[in-house]
Each structure stands twice: as C-alpha cells, then as structure tokens.
PQR file with spaces between the fields and no chain letter, atoms N, CA, C, O and H, PARSE charges and radii, in Angstrom:
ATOM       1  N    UNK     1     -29.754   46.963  -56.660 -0.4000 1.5000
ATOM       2  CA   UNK     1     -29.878   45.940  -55.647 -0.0000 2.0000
ATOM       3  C    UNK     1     -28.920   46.242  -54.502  0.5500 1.7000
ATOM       4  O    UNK     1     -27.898   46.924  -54.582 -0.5500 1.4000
ATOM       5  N    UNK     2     -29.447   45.580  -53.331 -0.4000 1.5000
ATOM       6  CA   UNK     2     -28.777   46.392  -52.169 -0.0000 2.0000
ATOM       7  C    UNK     2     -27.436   45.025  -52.183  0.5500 1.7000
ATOM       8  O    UNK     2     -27.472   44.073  -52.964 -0.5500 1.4000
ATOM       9  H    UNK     2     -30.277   45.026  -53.266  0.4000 1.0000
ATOM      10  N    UNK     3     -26.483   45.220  -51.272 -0.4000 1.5000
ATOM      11  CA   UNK     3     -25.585   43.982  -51.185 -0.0000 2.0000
ATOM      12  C    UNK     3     -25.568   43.730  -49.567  0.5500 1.7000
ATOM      13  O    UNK     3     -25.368   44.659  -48.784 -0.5500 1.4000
ATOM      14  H    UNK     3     -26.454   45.993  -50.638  0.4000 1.0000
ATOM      15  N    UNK     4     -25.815   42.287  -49.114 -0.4000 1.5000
ATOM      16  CA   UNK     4     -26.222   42.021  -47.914 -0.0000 2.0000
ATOM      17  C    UNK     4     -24.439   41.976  -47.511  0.5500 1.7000
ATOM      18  O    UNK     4     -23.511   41.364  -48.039 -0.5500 1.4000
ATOM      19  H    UNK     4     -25.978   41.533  -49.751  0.4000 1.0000
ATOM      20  N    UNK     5     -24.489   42.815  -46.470 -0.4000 1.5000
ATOM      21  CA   UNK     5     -23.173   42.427  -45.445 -0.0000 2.0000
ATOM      22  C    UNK     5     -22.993   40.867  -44.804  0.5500 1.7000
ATOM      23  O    UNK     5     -23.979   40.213  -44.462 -0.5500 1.4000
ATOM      24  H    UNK     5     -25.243   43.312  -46.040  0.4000 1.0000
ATOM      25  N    UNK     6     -21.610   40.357  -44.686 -0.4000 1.5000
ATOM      26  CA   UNK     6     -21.276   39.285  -44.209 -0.0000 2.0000
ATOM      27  C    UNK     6     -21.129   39.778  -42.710  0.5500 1.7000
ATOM      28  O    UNK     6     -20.481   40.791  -42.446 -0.5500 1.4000
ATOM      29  H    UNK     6     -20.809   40.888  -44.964  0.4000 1.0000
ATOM      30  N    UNK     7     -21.704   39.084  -41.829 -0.4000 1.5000
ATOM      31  CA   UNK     7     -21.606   39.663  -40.108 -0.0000 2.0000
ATOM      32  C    UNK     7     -20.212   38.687  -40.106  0.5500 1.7000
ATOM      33  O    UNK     7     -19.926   37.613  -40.637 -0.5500 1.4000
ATOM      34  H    UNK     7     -22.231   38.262  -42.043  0.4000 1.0000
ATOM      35  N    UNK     8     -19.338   39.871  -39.013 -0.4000 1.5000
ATOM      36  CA   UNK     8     -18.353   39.072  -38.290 -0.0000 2.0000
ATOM      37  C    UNK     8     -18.984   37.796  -37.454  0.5500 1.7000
ATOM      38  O    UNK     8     -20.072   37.914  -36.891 -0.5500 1.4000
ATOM      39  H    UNK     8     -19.570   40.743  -38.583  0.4000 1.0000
ATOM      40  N    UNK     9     -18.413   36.870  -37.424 -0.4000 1.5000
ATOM      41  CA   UNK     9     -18.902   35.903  -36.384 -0.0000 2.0000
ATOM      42  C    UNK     9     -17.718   35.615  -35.469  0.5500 1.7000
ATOM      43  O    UNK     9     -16.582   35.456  -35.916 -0.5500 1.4000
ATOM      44  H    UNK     9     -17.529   36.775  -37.882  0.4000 1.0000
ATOM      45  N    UNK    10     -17.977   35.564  -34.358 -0.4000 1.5000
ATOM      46  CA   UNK    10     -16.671   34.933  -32.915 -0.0000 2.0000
ATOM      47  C    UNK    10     -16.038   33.812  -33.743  0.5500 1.7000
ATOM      48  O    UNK    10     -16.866   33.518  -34.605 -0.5500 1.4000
ATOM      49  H    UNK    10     -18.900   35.693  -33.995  0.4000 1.0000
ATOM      50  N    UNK    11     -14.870   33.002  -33.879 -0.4000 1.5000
ATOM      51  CA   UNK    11     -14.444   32.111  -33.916 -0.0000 2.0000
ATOM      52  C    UNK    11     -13.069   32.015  -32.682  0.5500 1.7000
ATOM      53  O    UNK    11     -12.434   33.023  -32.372 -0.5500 1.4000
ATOM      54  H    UNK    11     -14.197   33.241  -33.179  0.4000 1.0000
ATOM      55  N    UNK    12     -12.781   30.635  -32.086 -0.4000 1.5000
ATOM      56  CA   UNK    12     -11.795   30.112  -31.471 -0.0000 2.0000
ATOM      57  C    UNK    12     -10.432   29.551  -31.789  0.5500 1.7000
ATOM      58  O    UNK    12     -10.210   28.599  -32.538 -0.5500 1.4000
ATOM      59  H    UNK    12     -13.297   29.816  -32.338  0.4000 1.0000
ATOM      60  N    UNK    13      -9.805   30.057  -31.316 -0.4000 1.5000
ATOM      61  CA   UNK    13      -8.119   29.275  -32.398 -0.0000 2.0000
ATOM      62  C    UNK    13      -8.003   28.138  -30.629  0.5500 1.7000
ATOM      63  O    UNK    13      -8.230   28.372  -29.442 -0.5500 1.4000
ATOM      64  H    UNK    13      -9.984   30.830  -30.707  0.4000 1.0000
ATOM      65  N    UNK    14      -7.586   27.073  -31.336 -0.4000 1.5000
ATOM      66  CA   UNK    14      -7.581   26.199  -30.478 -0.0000 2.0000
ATOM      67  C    UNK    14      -6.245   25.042  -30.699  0.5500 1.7000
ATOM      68  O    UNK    14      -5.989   24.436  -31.739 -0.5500 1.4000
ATOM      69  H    UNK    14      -7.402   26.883  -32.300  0.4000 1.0000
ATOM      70  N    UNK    15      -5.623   24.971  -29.582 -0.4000 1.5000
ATOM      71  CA   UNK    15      -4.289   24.679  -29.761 -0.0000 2.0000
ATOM      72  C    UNK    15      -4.644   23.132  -29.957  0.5500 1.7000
ATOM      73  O    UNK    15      -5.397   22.497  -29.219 -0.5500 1.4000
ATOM      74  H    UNK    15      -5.831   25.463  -28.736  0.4000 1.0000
ATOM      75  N    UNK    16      -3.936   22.607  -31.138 -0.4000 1.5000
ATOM      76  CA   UNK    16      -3.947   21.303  -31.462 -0.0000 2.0000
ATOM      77  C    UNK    16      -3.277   20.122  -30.721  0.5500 1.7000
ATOM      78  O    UNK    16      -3.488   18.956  -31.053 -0.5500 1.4000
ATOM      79  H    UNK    16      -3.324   23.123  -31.738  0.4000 1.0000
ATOM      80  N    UNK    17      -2.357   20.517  -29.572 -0.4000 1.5000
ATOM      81  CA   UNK    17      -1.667   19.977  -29.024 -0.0000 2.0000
ATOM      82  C    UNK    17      -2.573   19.646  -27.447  0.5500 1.7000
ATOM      83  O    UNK    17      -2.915   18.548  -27.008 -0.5500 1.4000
ATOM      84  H    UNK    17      -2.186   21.464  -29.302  0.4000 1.0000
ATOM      85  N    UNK    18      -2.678   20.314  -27.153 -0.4000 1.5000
ATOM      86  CA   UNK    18      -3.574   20.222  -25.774 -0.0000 2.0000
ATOM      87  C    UNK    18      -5.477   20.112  -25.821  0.5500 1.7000
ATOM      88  O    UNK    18      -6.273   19.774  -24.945 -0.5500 1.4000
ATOM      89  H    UNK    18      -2.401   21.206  -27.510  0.4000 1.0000
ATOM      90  N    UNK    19      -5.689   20.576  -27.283 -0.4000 1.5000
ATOM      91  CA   UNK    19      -7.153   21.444  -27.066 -0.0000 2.0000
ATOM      92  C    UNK    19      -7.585   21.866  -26.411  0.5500 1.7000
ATOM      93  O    UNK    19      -8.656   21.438  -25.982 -0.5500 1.4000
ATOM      94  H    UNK    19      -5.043   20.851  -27.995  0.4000 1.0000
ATOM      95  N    UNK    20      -6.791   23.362  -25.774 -0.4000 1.5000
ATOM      96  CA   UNK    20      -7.414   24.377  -24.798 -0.0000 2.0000
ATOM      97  C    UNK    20      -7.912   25.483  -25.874  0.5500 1.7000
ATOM      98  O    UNK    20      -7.179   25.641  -26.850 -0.5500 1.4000
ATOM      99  H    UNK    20      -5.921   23.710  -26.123  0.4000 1.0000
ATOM     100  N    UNK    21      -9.067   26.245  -25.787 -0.4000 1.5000
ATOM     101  CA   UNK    21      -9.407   27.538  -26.207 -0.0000 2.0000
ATOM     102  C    UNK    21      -8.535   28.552  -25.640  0.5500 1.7000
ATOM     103  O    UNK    21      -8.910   29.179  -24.649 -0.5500 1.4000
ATOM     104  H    UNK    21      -9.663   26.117  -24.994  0.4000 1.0000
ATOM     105  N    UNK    22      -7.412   28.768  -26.174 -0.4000 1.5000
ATOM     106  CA   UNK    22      -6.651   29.613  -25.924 -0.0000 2.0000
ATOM     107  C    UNK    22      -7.218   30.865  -26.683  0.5500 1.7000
ATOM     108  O    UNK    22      -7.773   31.487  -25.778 -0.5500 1.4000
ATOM     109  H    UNK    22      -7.107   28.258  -26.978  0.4000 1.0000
ATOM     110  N    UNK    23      -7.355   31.448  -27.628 -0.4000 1.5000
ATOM     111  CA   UNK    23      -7.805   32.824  -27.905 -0.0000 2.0000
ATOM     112  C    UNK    23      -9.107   33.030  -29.063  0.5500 1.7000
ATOM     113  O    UNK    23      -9.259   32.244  -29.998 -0.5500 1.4000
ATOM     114  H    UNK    23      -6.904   30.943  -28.364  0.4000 1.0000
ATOM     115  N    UNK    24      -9.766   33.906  -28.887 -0.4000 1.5000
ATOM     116  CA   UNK    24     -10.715   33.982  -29.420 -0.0000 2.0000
ATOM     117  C    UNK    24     -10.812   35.743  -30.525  0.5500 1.7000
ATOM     118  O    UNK    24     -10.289   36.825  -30.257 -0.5500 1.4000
ATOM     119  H    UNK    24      -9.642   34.545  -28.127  0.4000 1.0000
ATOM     120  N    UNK    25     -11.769   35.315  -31.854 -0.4000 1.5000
ATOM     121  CA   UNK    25     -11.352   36.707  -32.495 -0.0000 2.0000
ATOM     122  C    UNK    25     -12.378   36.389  -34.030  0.5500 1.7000
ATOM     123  O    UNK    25     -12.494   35.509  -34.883 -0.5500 1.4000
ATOM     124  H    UNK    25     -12.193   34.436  -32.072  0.4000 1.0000
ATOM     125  N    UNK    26     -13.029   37.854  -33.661 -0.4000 1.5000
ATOM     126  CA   UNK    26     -13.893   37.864  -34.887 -0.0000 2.0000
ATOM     127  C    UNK    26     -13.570   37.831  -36.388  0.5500 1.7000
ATOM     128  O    UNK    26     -12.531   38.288  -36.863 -0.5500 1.4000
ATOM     129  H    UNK    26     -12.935   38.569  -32.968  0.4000 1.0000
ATOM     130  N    UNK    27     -14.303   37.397  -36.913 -0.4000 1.5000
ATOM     131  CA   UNK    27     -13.988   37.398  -38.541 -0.0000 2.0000
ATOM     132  C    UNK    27     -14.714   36.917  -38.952  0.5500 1.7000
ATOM     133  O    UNK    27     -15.435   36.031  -38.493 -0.5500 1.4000
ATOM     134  H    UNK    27     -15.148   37.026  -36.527  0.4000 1.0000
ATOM     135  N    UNK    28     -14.675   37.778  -40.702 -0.4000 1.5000
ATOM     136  CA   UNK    28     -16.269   37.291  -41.738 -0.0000 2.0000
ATOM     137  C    UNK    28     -16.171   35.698  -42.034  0.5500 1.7000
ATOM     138  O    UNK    28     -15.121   35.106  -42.288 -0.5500 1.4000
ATOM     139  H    UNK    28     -14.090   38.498  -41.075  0.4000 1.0000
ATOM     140  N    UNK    29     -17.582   35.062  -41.946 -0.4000 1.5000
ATOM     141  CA   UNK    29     -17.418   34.197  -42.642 -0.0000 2.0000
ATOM     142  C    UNK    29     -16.758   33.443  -43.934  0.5500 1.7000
ATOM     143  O    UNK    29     -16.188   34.311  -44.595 -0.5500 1.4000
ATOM     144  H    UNK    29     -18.434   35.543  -41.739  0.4000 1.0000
ATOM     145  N    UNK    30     -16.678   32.714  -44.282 -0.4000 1.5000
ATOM     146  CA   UNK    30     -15.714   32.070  -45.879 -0.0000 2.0000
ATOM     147  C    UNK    30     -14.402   31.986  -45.549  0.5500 1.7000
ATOM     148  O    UNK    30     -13.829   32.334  -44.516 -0.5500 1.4000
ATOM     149  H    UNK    30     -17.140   32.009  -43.745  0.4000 1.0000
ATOM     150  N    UNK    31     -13.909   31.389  -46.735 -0.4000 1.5000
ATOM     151  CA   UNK    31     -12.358   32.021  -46.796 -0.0000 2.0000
ATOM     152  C    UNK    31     -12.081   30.670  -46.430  0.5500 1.7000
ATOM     153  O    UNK    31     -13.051   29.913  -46.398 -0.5500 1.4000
ATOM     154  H    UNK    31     -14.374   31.107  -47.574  0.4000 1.0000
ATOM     155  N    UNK    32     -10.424   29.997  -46.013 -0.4000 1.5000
ATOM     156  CA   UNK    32     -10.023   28.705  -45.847 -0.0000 2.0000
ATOM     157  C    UNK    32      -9.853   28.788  -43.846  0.5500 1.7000
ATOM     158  O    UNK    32      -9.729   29.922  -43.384 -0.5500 1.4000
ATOM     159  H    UNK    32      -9.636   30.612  -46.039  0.4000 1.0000
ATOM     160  N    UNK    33      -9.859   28.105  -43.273 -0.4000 1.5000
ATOM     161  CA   UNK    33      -9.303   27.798  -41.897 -0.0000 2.0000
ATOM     162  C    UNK    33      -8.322   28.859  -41.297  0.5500 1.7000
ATOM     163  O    UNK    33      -7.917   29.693  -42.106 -0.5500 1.4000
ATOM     164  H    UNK    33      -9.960   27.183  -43.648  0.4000 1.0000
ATOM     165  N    UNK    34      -8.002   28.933  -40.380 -0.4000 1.5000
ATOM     166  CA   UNK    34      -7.294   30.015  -40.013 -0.0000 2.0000
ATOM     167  C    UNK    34      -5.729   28.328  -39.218  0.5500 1.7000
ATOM     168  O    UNK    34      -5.994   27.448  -38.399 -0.5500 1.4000
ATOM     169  H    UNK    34      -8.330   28.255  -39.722  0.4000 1.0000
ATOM     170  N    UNK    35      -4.483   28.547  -39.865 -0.4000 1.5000
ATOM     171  CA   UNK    35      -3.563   27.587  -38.896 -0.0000 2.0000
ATOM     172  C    UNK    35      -2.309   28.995  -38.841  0.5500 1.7000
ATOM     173  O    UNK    35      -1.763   29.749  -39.647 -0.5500 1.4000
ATOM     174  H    UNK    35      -4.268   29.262  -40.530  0.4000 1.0000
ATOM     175  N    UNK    36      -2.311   28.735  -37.323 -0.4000 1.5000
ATOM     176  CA   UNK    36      -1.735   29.933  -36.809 -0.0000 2.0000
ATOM     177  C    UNK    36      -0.781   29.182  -35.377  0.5500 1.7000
ATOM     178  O    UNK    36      -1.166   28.541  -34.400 -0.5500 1.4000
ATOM     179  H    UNK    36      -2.754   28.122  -36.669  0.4000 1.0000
ATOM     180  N    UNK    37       0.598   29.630  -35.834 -0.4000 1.5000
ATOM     181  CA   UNK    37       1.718   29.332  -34.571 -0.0000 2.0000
ATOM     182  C    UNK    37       1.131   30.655  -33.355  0.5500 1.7000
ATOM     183  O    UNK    37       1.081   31.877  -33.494 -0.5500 1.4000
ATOM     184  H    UNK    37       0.911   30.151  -36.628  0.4000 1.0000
ATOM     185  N    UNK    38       0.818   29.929  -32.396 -0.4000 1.5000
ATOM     186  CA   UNK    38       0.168   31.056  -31.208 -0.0000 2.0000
ATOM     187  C    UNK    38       1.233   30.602  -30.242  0.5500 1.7000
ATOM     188  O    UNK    38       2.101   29.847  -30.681 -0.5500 1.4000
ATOM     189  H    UNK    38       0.858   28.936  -32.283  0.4000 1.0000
ATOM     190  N    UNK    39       1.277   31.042  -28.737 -0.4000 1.5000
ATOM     191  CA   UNK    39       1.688   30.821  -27.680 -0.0000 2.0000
ATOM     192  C    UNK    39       0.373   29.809  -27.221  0.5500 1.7000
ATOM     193  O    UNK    39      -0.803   29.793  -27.587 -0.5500 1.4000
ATOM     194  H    UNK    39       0.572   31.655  -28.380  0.4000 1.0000
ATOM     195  N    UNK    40       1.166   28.953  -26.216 -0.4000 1.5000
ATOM     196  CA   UNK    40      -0.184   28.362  -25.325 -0.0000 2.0000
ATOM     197  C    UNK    40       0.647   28.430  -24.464  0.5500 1.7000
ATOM     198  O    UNK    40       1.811   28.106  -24.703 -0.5500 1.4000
ATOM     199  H    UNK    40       2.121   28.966  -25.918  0.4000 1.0000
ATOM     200  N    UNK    41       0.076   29.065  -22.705 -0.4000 1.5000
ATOM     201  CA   UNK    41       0.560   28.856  -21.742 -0.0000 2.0000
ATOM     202  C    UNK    41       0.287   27.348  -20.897  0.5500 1.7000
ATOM     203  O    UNK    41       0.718   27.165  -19.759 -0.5500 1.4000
ATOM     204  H    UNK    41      -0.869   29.328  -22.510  0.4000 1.0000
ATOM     205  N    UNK    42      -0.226   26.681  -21.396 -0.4000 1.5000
ATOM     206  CA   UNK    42      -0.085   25.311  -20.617 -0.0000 2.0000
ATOM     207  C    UNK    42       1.222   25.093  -21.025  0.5500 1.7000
ATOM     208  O    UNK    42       2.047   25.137  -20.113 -0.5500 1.4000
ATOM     209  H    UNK    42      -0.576   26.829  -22.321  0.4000 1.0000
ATOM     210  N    UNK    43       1.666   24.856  -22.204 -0.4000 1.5000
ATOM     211  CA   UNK    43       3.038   24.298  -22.218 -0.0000 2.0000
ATOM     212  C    UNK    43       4.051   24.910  -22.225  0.5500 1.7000
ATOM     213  O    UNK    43       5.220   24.526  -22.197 -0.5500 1.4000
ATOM     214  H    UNK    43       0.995   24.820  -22.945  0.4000 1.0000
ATOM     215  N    UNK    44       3.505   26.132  -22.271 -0.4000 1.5000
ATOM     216  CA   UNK    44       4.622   27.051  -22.291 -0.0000 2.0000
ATOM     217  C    UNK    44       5.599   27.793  -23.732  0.5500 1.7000
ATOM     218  O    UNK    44       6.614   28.483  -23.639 -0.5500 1.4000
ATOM     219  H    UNK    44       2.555   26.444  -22.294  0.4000 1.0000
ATOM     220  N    UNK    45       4.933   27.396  -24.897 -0.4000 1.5000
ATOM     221  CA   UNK    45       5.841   27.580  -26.058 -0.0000 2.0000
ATOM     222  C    UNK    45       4.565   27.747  -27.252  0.5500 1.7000
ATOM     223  O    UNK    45       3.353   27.593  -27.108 -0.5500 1.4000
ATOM     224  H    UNK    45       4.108   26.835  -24.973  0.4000 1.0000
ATOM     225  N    UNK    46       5.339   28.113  -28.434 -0.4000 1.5000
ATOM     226  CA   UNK    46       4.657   28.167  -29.400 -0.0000 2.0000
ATOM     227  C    UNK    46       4.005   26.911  -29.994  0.5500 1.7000
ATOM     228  O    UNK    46       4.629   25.864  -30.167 -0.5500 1.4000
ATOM     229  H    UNK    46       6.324   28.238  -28.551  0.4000 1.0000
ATOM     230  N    UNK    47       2.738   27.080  -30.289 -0.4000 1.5000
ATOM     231  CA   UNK    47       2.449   25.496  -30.674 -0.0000 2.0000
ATOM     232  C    UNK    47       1.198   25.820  -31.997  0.5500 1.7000
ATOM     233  O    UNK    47       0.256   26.549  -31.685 -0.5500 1.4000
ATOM     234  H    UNK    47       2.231   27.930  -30.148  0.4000 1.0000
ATOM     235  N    UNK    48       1.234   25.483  -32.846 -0.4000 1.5000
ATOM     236  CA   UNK    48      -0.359   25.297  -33.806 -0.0000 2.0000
ATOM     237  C    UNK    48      -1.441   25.095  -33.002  0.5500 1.7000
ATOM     238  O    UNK    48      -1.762   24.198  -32.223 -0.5500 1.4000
ATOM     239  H    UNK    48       2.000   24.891  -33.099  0.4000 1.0000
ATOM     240  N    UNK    49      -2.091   26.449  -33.469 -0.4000 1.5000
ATOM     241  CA   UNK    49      -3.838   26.815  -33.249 -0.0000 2.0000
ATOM     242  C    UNK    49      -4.141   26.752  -34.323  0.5500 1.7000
ATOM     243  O    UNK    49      -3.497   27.290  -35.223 -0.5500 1.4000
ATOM     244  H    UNK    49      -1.830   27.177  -34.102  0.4000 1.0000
ATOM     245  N    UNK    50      -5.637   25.800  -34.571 -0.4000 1.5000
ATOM     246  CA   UNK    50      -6.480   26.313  -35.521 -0.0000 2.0000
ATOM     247  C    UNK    50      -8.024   26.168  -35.613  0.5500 1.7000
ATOM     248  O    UNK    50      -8.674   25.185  -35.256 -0.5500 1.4000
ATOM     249  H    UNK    50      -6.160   25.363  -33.840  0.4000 1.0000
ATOM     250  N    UNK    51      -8.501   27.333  -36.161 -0.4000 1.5000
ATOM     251  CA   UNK    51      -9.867   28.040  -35.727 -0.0000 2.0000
ATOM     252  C    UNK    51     -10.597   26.623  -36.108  0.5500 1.7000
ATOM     253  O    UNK    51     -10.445   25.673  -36.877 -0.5500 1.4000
ATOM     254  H    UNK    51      -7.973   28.131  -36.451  0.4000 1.0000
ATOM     255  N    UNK    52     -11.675   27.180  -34.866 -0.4000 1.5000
ATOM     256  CA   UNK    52     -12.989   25.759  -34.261 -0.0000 2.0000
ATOM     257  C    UNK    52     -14.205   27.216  -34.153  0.5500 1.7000
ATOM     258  O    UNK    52     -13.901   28.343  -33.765 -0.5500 1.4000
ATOM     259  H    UNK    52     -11.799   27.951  -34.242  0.4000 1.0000
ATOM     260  N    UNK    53     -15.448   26.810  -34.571 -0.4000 1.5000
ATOM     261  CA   UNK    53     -16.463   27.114  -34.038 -0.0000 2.0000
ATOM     262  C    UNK    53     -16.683   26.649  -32.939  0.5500 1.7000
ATOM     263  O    UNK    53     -16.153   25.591  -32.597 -0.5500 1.4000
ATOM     264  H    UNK    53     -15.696   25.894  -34.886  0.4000 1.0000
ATOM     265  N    UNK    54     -17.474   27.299  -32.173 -0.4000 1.5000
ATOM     266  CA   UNK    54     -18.291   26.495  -30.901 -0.0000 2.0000
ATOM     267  C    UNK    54     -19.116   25.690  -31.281  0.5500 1.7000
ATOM     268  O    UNK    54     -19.772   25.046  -30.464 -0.5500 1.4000
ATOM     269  H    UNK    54     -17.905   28.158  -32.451  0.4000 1.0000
C-alpha cells in the first residue's frame, strides 16, 4: 500500500496582543498549536504569537 503524504499547508502566527499577522510559515498538518514568543513591530517587543488559519 502506497502512504499518502501530508501537504505542508501556509499557517499564520498571530500576535495575541494586537492581532496583527505578523509572520507566516508552512507546516504539516496535526500536531498541537504552535505558541511562540515572536517580535511584533507595532509594539515594539517580544510578545506571544499563536498559529491561526485563514
């Protein structure tokens, strides 16, 4: 039996503080949420992103 590949799909890390789409970045489906300390330049500092579909 063949094994079907999981396609990368786009996802958005999106700063919880402002909700701007600050950066965007492929990856396989599954797995838990992505919560990630990013930069956001609106405020200027490190702040929690975490991945949003469109």
């Amino acid at each position: 039996m063949a094994k079907s590949k999981k396609k990368a799909e786009t996802v958005y890390l999106v700063c919880e503080e402002t909700g701007d789409y600050n950066y965007t970045l492929r990856r396989k489906s599954g797995g838990e949420k992505l919560r990630i300390s990013k930069y956001s330049s609106r405020l200027r500092r490190h702040t929690i992103h975490v991945e949003k579909k469109k």
